[in-house]
Backbone as JSON, one array per atom type, in Angstrom:
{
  "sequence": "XXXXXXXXXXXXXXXXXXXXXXXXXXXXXXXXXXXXXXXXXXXXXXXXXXXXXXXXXXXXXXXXXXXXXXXXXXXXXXXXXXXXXXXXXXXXXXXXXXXXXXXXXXXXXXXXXXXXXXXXXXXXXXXXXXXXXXXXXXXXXXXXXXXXXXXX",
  "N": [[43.54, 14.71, -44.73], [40.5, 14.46, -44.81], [40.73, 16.85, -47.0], [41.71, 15.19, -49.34], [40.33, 13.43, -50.07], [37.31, 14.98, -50.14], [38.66, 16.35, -52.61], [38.95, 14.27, -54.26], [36.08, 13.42, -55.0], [33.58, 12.76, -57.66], [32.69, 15.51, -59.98], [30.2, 16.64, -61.23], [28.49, 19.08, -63.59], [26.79, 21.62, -64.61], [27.59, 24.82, -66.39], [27.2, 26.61, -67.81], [24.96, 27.59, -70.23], [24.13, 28.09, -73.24], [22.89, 29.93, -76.92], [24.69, 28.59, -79.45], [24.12, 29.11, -82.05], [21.77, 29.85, -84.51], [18.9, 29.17, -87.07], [16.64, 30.22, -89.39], [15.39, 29.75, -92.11], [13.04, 30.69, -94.88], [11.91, 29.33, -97.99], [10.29, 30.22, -99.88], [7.16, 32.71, -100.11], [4.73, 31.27, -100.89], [4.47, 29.37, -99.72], [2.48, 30.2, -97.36], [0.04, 30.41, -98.18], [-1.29, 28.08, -99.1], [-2.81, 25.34, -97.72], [-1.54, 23.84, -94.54], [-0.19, 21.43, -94.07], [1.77, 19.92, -93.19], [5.64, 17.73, -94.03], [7.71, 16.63, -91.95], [11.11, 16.46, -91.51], [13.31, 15.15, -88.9], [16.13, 16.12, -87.54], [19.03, 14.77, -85.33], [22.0, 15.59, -83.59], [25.09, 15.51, -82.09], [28.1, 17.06, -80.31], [31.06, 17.02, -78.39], [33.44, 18.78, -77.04], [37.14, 19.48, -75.56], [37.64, 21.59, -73.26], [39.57, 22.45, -71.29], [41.09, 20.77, -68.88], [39.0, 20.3, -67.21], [36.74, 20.99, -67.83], [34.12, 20.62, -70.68], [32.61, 21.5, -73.68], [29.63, 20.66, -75.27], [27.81, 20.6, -77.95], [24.79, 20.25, -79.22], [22.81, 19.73, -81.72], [19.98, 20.74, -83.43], [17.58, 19.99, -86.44], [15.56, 20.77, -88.15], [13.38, 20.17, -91.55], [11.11, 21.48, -93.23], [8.69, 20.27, -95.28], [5.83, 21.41, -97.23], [3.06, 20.24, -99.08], [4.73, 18.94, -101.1], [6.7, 21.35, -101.33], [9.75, 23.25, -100.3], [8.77, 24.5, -97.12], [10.02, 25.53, -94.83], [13.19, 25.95, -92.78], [14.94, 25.03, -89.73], [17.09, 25.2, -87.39], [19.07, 24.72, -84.76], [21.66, 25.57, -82.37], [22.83, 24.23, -79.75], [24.45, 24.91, -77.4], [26.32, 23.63, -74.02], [28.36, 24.43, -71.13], [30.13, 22.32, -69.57], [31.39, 20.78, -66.46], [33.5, 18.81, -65.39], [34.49, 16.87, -63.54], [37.37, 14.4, -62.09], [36.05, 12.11, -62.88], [35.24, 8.77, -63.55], [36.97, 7.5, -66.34], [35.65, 5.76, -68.3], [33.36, 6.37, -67.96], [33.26, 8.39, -69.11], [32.25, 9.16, -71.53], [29.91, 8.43, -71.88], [28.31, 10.32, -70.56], [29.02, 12.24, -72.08], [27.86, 11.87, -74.47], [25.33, 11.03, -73.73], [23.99, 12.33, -71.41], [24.64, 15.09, -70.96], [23.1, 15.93, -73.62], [20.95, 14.87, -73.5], [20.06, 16.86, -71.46], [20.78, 19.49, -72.02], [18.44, 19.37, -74.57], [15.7, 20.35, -73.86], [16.26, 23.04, -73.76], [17.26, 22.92, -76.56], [15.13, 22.27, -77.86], [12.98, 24.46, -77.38], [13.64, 26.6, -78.39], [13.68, 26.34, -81.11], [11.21, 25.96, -81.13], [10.21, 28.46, -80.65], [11.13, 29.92, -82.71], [10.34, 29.08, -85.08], [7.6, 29.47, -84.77], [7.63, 32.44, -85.02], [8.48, 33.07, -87.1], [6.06, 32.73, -88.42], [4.51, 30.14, -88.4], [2.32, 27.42, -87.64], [2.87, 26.25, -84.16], [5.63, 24.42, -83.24], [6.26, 21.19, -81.42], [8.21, 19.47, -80.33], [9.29, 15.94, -79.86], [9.84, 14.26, -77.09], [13.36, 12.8, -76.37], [15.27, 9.9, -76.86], [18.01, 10.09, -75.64], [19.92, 8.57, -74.21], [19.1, 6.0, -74.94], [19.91, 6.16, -77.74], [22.9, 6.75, -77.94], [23.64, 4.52, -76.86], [22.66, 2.54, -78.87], [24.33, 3.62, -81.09], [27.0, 3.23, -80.02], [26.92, 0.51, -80.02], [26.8, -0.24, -82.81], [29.3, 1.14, -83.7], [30.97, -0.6, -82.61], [30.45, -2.95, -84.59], [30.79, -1.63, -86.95], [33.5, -1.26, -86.2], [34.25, -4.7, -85.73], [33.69, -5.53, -88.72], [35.53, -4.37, -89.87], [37.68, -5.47, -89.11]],
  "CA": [[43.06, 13.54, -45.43], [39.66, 14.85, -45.49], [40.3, 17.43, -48.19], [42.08, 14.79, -50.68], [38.83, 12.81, -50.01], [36.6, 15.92, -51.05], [39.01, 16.85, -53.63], [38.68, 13.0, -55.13], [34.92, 13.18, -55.3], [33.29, 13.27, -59.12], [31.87, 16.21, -60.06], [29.28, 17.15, -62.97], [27.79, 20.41, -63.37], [26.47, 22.71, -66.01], [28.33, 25.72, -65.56], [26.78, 27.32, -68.54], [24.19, 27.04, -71.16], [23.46, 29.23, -74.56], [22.53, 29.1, -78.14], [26.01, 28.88, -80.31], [23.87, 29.1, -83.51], [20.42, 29.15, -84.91], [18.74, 30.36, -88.2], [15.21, 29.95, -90.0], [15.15, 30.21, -93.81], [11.57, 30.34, -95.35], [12.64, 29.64, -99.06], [9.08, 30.76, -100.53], [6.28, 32.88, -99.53], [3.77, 30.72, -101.55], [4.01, 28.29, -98.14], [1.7, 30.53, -96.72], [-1.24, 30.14, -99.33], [-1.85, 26.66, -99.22], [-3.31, 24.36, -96.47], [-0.75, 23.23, -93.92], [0.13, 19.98, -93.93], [3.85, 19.48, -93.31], [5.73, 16.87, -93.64], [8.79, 17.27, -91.15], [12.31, 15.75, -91.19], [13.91, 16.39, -87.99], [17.76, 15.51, -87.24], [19.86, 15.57, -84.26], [23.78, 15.23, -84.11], [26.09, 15.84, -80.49], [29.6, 16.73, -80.15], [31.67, 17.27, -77.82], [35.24, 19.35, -77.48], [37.38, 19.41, -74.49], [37.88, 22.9, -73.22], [40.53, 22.52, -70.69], [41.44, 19.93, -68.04], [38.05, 19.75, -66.53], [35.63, 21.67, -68.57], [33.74, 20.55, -72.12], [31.54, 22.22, -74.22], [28.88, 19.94, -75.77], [26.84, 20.8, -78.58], [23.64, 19.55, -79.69], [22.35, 20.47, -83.3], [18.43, 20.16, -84.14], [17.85, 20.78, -87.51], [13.95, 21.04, -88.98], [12.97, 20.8, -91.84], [9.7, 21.23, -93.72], [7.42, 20.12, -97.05], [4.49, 21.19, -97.5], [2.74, 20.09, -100.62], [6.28, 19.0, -101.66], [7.9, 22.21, -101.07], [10.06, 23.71, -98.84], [8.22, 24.9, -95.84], [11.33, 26.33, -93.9], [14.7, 24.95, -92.57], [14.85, 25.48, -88.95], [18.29, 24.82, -87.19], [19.67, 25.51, -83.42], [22.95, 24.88, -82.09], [22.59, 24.34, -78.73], [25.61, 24.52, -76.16], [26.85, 23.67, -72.58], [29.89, 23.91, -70.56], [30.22, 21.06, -68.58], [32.13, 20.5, -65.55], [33.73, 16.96, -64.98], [35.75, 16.56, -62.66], [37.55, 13.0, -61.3], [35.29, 11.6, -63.4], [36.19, 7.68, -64.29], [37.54, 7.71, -67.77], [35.2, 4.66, -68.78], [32.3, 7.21, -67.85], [32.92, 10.21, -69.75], [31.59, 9.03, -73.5], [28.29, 8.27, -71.67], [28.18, 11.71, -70.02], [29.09, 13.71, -73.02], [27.06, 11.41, -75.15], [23.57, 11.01, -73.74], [23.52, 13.06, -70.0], [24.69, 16.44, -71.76], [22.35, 16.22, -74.68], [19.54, 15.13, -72.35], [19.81, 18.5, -70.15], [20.36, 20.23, -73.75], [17.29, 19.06, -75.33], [14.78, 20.74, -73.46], [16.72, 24.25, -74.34], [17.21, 23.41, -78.19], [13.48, 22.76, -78.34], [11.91, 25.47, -76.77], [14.58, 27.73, -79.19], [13.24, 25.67, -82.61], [9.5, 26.32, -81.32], [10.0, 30.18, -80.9], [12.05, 30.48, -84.18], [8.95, 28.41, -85.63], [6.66, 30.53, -84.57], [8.48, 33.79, -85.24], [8.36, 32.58, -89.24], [4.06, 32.7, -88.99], [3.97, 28.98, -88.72], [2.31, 27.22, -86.44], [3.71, 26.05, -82.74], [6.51, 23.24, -83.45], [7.05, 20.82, -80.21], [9.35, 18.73, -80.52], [8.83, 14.63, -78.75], [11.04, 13.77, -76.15], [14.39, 11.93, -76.89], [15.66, 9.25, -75.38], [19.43, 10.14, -75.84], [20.8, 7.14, -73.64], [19.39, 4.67, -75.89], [20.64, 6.37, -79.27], [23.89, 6.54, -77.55], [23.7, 2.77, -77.16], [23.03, 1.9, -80.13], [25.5, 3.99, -81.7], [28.13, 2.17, -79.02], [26.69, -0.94, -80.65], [26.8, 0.18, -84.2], [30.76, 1.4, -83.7], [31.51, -2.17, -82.66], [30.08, -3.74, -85.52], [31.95, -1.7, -87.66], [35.26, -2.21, -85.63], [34.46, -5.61, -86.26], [33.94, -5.89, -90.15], [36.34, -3.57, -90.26], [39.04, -6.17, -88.56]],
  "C": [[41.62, 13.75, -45.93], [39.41, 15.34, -46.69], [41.0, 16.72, -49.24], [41.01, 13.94, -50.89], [37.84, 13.6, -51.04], [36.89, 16.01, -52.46], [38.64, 15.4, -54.87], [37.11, 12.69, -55.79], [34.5, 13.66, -57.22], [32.34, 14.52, -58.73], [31.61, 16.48, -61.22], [28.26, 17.93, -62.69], [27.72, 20.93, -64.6], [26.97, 24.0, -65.34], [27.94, 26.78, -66.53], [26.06, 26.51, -69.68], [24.21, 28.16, -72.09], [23.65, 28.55, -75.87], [24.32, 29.55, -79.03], [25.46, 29.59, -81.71], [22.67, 28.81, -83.82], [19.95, 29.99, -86.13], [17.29, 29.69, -88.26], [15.35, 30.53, -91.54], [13.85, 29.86, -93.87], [12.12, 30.23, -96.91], [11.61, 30.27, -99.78], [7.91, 31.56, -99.99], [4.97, 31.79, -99.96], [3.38, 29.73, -100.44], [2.92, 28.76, -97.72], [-0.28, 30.67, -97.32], [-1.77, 29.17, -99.49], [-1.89, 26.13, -97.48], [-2.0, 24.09, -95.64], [-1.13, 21.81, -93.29], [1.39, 19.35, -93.98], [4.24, 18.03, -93.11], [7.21, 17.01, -92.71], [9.64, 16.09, -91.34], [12.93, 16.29, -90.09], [15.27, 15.25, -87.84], [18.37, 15.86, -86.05], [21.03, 14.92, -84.21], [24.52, 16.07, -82.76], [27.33, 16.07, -81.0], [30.54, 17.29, -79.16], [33.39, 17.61, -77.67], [35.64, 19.88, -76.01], [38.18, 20.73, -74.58], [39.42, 23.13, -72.84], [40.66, 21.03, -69.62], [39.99, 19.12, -67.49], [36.78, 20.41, -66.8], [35.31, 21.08, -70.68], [32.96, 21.01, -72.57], [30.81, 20.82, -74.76], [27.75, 20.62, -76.35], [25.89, 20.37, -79.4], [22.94, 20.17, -80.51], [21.01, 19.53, -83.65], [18.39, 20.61, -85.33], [16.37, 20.23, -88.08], [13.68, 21.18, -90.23], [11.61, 20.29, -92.73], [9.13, 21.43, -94.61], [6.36, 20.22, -96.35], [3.8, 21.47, -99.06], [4.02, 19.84, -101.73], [7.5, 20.25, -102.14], [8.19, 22.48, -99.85], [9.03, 25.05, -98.22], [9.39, 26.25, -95.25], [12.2, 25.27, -93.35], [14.58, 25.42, -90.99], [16.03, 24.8, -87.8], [18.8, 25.26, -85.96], [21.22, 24.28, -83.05], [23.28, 25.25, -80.58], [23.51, 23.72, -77.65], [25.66, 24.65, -74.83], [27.96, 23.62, -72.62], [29.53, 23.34, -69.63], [31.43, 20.89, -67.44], [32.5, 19.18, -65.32], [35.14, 16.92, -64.32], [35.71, 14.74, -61.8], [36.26, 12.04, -61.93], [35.62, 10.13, -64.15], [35.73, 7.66, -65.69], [36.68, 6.94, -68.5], [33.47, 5.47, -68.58], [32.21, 8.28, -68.83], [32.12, 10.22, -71.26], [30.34, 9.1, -72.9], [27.67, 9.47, -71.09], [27.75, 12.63, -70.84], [28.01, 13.08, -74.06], [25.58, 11.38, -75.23], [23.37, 12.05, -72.87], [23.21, 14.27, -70.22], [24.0, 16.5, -72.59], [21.44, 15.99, -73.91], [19.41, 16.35, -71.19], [19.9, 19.76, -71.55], [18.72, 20.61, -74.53], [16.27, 20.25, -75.01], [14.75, 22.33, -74.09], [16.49, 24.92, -75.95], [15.59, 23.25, -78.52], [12.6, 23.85, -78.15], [12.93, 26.86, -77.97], [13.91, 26.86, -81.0], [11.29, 25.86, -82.47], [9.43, 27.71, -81.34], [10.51, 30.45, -82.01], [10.79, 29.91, -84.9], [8.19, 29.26, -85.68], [6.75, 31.67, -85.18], [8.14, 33.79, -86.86], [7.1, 32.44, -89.64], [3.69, 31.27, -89.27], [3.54, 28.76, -87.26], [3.3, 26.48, -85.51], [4.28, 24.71, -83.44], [6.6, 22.84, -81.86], [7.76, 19.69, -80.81], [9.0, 17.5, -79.5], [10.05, 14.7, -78.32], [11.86, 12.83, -77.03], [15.26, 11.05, -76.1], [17.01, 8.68, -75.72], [20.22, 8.65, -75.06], [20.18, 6.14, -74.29], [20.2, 4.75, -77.37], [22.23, 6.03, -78.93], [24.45, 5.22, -77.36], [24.1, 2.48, -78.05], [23.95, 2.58, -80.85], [27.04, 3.4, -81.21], [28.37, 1.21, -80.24], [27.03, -0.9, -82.13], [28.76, 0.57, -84.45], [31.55, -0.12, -83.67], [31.37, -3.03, -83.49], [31.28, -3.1, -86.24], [33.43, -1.59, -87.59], [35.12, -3.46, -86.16], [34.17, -6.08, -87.98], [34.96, -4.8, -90.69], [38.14, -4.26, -90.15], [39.48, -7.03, -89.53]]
}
């Protein structure tokens, strides 16, 4: 009885981390001739794909990029994956898992991979601000329900 106990317990684990995908285009050298003063767009976008029974990958895509003096700067793009472990995990849990938990243990990875690719390209150091994935995840909840409902 013990081990259907054990066996019942949730479990969530990172069981692996790496980069799926990352690039840096510079489209001009002429960037490097003028003052720096960027203006930055930065984007981020999750998704998650179920491996097997009790394993998901989750990947989290930063994507950089940068005017200066109204040109392009550089594009700067990582695609930043886990495998996830979930086990016995209630079913009413798992969107919020793969949604905010997994991109918040992500994050830290795809930034420190978008500041060395930064760098690497003769610009200066990119950090990246913290993200505070469990509220986007919210509101995107919230935002789905709206348009369920004008959608009804």
């Amino acid at each position: 009885m013990a081990e259907e106990q054990a066996q019942a317990q949730p479990q969530l684990a990172l069981e692996r981390i790496y980069v799926k995908d990352m690039s840096l285009e510079v489209p001009g050298a002429a960037v490097f001739t003028k003052e720096w003063n960027p203006e930055l767009d930065i984007n981020l976008s999750s998704n998650a794909e179920k491996l097997d029974d009790d394993h998901y990958q989750v990947v989290l895509t930063v994507s950089v990029n940068a005017k200066n003096a109204d040109e392009a700067a550089f594009i700067a793009e990582v695609h930043q994956a886990g495998i996830f472990l979930l086990k016995n995990i209630p079913e009413d849990q798992i969107g919020q898992i793969l949604g905010a938990y997994c991109p918040n243990v992500l994050f830290p990875y795809a930034r420190e991979v978008i500041s060395d690719i930064v760098t690497r390209g003769s610009f200066p150091q990119l950090l990246l601000a913290p993200v505070n994935f469990d509220q986007a995840y919210a509101q995107s909840q919230q935002q789905a329900q709206v348009d369920a409902q004008g959608n009804a």
